[in-house]
C-alpha positions in Angstrom: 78.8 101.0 145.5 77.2 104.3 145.5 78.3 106.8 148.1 75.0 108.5 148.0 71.6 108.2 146.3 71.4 110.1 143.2 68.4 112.1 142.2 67.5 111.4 138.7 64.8 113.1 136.4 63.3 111.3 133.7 60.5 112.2 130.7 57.2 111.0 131.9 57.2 108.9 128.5 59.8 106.2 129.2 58.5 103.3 130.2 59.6 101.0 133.2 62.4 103.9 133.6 61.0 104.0 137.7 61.8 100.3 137.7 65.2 100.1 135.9 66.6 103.3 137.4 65.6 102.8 141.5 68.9 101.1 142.4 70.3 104.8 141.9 68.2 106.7 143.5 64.5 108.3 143.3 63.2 109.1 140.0 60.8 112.2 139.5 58.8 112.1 136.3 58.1 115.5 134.2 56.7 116.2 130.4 59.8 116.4 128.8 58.3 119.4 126.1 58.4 121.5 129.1 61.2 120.9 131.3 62.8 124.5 132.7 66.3 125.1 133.7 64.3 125.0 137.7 63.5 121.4 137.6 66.8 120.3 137.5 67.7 122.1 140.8 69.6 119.6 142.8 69.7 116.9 140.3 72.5 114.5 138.9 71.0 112.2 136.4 68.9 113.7 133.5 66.9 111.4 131.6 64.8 113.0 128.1 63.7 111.5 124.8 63.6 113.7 121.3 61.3 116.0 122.5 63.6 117.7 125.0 66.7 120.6 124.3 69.2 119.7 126.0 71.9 122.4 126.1 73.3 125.6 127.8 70.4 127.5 128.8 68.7 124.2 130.5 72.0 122.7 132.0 74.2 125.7 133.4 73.1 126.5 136.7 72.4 122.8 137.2 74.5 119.8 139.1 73.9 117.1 136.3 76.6 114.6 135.6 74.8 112.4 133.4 73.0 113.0 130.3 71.0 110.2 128.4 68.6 110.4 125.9 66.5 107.2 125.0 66.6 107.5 121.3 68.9 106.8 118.1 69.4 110.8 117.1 71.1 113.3 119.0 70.3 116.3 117.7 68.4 117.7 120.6 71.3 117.1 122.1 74.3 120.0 122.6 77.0 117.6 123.3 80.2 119.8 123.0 78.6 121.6 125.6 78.1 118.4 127.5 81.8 117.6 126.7 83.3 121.3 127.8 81.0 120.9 131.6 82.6 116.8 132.0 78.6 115.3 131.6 79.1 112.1 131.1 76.3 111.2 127.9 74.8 108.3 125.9 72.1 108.0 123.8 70.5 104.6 122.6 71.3 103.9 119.1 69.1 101.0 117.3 66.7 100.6 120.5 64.1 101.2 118.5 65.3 100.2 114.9 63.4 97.5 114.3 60.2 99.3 115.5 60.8 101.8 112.6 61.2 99.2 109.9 58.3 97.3 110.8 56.7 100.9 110.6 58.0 100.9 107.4 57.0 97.5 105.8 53.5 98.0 107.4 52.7 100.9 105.6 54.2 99.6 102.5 52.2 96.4 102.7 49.3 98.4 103.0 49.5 100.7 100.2 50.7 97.6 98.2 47.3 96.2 98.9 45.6 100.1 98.4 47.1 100.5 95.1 47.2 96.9 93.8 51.2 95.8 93.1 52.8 93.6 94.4 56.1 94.3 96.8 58.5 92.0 95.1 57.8 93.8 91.8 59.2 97.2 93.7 63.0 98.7 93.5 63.5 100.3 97.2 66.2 102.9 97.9 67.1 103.5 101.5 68.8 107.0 101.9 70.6 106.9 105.4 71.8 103.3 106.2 72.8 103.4 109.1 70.9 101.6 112.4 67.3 102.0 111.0 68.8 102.0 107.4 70.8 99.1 107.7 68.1 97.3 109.8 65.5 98.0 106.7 67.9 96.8 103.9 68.7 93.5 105.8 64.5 93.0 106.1 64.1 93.9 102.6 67.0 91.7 100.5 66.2 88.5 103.2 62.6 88.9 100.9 64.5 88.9 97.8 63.6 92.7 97.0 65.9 94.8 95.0 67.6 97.6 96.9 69.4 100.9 96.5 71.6 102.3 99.1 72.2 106.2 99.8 74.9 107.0 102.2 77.9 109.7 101.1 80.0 109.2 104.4 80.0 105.5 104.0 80.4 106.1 100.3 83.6 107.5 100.7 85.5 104.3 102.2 82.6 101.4 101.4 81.2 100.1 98.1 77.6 99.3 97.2 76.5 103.0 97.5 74.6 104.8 94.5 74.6 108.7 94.3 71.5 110.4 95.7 70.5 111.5 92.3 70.3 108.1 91.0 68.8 106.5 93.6 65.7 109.2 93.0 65.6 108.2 89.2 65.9 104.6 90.0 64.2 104.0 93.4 60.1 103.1 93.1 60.0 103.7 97.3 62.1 105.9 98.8 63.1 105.2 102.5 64.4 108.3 104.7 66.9 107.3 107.3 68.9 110.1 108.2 69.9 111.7 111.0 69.3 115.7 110.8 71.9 117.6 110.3 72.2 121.5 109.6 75.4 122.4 108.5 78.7 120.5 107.0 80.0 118.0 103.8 76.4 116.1 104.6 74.3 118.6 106.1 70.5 116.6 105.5 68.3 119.7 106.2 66.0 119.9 103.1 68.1 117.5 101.7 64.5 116.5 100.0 63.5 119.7 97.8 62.3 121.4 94.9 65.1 119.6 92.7 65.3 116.2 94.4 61.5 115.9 94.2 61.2 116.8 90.7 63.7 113.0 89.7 60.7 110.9 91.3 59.2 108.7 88.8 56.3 109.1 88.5 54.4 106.7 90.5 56.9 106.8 93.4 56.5 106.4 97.5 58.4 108.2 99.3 58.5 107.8 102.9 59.9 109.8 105.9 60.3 108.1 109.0 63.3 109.8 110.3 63.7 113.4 110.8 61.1 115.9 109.0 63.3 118.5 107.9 64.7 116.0 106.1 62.2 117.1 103.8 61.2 120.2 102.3 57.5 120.2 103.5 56.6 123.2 101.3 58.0 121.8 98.4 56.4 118.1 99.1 53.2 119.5 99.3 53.5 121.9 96.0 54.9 118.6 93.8 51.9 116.6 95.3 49.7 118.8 93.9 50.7 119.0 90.6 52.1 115.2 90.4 49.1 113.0 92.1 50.5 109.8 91.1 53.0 110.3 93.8 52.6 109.2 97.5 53.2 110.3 100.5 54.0 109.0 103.8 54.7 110.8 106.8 55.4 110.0 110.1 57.5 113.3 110.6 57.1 116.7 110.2 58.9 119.6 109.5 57.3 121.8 112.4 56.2 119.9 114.5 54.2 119.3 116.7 52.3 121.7 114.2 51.7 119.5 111.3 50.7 121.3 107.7 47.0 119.9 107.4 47.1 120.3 103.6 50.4 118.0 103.5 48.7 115.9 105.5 45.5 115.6 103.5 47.7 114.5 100.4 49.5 111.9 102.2 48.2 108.1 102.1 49.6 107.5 105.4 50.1 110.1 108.6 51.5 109.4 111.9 52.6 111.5 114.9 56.1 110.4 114.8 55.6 107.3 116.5 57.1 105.0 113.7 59.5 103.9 116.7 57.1 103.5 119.4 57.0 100.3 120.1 56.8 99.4 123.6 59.7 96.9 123.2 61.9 100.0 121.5 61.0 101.9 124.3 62.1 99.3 127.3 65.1 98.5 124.9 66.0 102.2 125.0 65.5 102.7 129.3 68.0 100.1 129.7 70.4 100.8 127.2 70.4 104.2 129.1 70.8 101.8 132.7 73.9 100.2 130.8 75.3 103.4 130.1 74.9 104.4 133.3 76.6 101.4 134.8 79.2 101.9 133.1 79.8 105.7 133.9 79.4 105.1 137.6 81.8 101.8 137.2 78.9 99.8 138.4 77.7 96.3 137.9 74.8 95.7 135.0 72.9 93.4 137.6 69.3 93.2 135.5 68.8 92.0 132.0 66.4 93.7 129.4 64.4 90.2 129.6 63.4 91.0 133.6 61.6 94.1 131.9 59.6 92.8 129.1 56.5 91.1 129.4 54.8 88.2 127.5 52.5 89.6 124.5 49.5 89.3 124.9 49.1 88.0 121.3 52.0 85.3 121.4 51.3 82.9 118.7 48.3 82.8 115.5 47.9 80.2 113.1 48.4 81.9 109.5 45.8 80.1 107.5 44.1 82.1 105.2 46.3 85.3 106.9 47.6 87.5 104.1 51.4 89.0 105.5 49.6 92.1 105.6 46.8 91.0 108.0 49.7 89.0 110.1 51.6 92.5 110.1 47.9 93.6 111.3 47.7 91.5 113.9 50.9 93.2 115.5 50.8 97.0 114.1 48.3 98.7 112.0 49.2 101.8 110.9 45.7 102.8 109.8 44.8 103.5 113.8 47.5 105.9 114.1 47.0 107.5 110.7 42.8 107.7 111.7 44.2 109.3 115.1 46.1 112.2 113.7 43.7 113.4 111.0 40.8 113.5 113.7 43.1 116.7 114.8 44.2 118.4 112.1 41.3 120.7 112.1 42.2 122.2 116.0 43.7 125.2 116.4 47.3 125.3 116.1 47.8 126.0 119.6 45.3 122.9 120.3 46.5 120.5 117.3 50.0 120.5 118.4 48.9 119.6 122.4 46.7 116.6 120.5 50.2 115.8 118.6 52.2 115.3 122.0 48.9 113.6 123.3 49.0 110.8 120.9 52.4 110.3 121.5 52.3 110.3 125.0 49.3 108.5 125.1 50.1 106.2 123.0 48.9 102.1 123.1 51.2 99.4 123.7 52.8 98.3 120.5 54.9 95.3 120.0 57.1 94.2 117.6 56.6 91.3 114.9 59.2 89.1 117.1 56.8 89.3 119.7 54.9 86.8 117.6 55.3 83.2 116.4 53.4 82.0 113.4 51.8 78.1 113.0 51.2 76.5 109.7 53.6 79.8 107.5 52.4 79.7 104.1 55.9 81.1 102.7 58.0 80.2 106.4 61.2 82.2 104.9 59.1 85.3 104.0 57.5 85.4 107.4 61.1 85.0 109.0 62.6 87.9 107.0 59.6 89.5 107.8 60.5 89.7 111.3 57.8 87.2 112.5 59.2 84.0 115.0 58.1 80.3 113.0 56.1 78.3 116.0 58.3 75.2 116.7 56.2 72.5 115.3 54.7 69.5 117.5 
C-alpha cells in the first residue's frame, strides 16, 4: 500500500492515462510541447511522450521519482541524469510496434497499387531491426517476401545481417527503424545522406517511419529532384514540427509522425507505463490491458471482392493523414508547426488490423500475416 497519494502529471495525449493511473493518486493533464520546470512543483510521477525534454533544466528543482515515457525511443530522455538524481524510469518499448508496421505495409500497398507492381515481386531492406524492425521483418517473410536486414550492433554477435551499403544497392524498399543517436560506433544521425542516397536503384522507396534525422532532409530533397523515379515516404521529419514543404511536395506519402498512433499502441503504452510503475512502488498489477480497450467498432467484414489493400482500408488509410498534412504546409512556420502538433493531438481513433476478423479470406494465410484475425467459420 501507498503511504500517501502521489501527484502525477501526464501529456494531455495519452489516452485512458486518468483511468489507469487513479489508484496512485490525481492526475493533472498539460500539452507536453510546453511543459516548464513550474509545473512540476510538488509532483512525484511524470508522465510525457516524444514530444517532451526530459532532463536537467526541467527536473532539478523538482520532487519527481518516476519518470515514464509512453513510447519505444528514449532520446528525449536524459537518463544518466535520471540515474545520478535516483528517478526511477521506463519507457514502453514495442507498444506501438505493430501500429508502425501496419503504417508501413499500408503505405506500401498503396503505392504498389499507385505505381502498378506487385509486393511479392519487391526485395525489402529493413535498416534498424529491432522492436518495429523485427516486428516488420516477421510480417513481411510470413508473406513470402524477400528481405534484407541492416543492424551493425546485432551484426557483431548474430548472423543474417547485410552491410548498410549493400542493403542500399540491393534493397527495392527501404524501411527506417532506428533509434536516433548522435554520437558513438552507430551514431544514426544523417546516417541517410549525400552518399547513402546516391546507391538507391533507381526506382527505389524509401521510407522513414522512425526518427527524421535519420535522414538527411536536405540531401533527400536535392536527389529527389534530380532522380524522380525515386519515392518518398515520410512520416518524420528532420525539424519538426516544421516540415520542409518542398520535401514534402516530392514525397508520395506525408504524415505528421503518427505512423504509431494507433489508439491500441497508445493504451498499450499507458499501461505498460502502470506496470512499470507497479513494479517501482512494489505494488500489485491489479488491471489487465483488456479492461482498457474497447470493442472496434468495425469488428468483422466479409472480404469478397476486397483487395488487401481496401481491407487494410477498412482499418487505416494513410491517404487521410497524408491529405491532412499538406492542407498545412502553406501556413506560416510559426502556424504550420501549431497545425503539426494539432493533427497529432487531435488525432482520430485508429485501430489496428487485429482489431479485425475477416469471413470468406480469399488468400487466409496472406491475410493472417497481414495482421488481420480469420472469422471462425459457422
Amino acid at each position: 500500500m501507498l503511504d500517501r497519494k502521489l501527484n502525477i502529471l501526464a501529456d494531455e495525449n495519452m489516452p485512458q492515462v486518468e483511468a489507469i493511473f487513479s489508484r496512485f493518486g490525481p492526475v493533472t493533464l498539460k500539452p507536453g510541447r510546453d511543459l516548464t520546470p513550474a509545473d512540476l512543483q510538488g509532483v512525484d510521477v511524470l508522465l510525457v511522450r516524444s514530444i517532451t525534454q526530459v532532463n536537467e533544466a526541467l527536473l532539478a528543482e523538482s520532487r519527481v521519482k518516476f519518470v515514464g515515457t509512453a513510447t519505444i525511443g528514449t532520446d528525449h530522455i536524459d537518463q544518466s541524469y535520471l540515474a545520478s538524481r535516483g528517478i526511477g524510469f521506463s519507457n514502453a518499448p514495442g507498444c506501438n510496434a505493430d501500429a508502425v508496421v501496419e503504417y508501413v505495409l499500408s503505405c506500401l500497398y498503396l503505392v504498389a497499387e499507385q505505381q502498378g507492381f506487385d509486393p511479392k515481386e519487391r526485395t525489402y531492406g529493413i535498416v534498424g531491426v529491432g522492436n518495429v524492425g523485427g516486428r516488420l521483418q516477421r510480417r513481411l517473410q510470413a508473406l513470402g517476401y524477400t528481405v534484407l536486414l541492416n543492424d551493425p550492433p546485432r551484426a557483431r554477435s548474430e548472423e543474417g545481417f547485410v552491410s548498410l551499403d549493400h542493403l542500399l544497392k540491393q534493397a527495392d524498399v527501404i524501411c527506417l527503424h532506428t533509434p536516433l543517436t548522435e554520437t558513438g560506433e552507430y551514431a544514426t544521425q544523417h546516417l541517410i545522406a549525400d552518399r547513402e542516397l546516391g546507391q538507391l536503384q533507381d526506382h527505389a522507396i524509401i521510407l522513414n517511419a522512425g526518427r527524421g534525422p535519420v535522414i538527411d532532409n536536405d540531401a533527400l530533397l536535392a536527389i529527389g529532384k534530380t532522380r524522380p523515379s525515386l519515392t518518398f515516404i515520410l512520416d518524420v521529419w528532420e525539424h519538426e514540427p516544421a516540415v520542409n514543404a518542398d520535401l514534402a511536395e516530392r514525397c508520395a506519402i506525408v504524415s505528421p509522425h503518427v505512423a504509431g498512433y494507433s489508439f491500441d499502441g497508445k493504451i498499450r503504452g499507458t499501461f505498460m507505463l502502470y506496470q512499470a510503475l507497479c513494479n517501482y512502488l512494489n505494488l500489485p498489477c491489479s488491471e489487465s490491458l483488456d479492461h482498457f480497450l474497447p470493442q472496434s467498432e468495425l469488428a468483422c467484414v466479409e472480404q469478397g471482392e476486397l483487395t488487401t489493400l481496401e481491407l487494410m482500408q477498412k482499418v487505416f488509410d494513410p491517404r487521410i493523414d497524408d491529405y491532412l498534412l499538406r492542407q498545412t504546409l502553406a501556413l506560416p512556420e510559426t502556424e504550420q508547426k501549431q497545425a503539426f502538433d494539432q493533427l497529432r493531438k487531435q488525432y482520430r481513433v485508429r485501430r489496428e488490423f487485429s482489431s479485425l476478423s475477416v469471413s470468406g479470406a480469399k488468400d487466409p494465410s496472406q491475410i493472417e500475416g497481414i495482421g488481420f484475425k480469420l472469422a471462425a467459420k459457422g
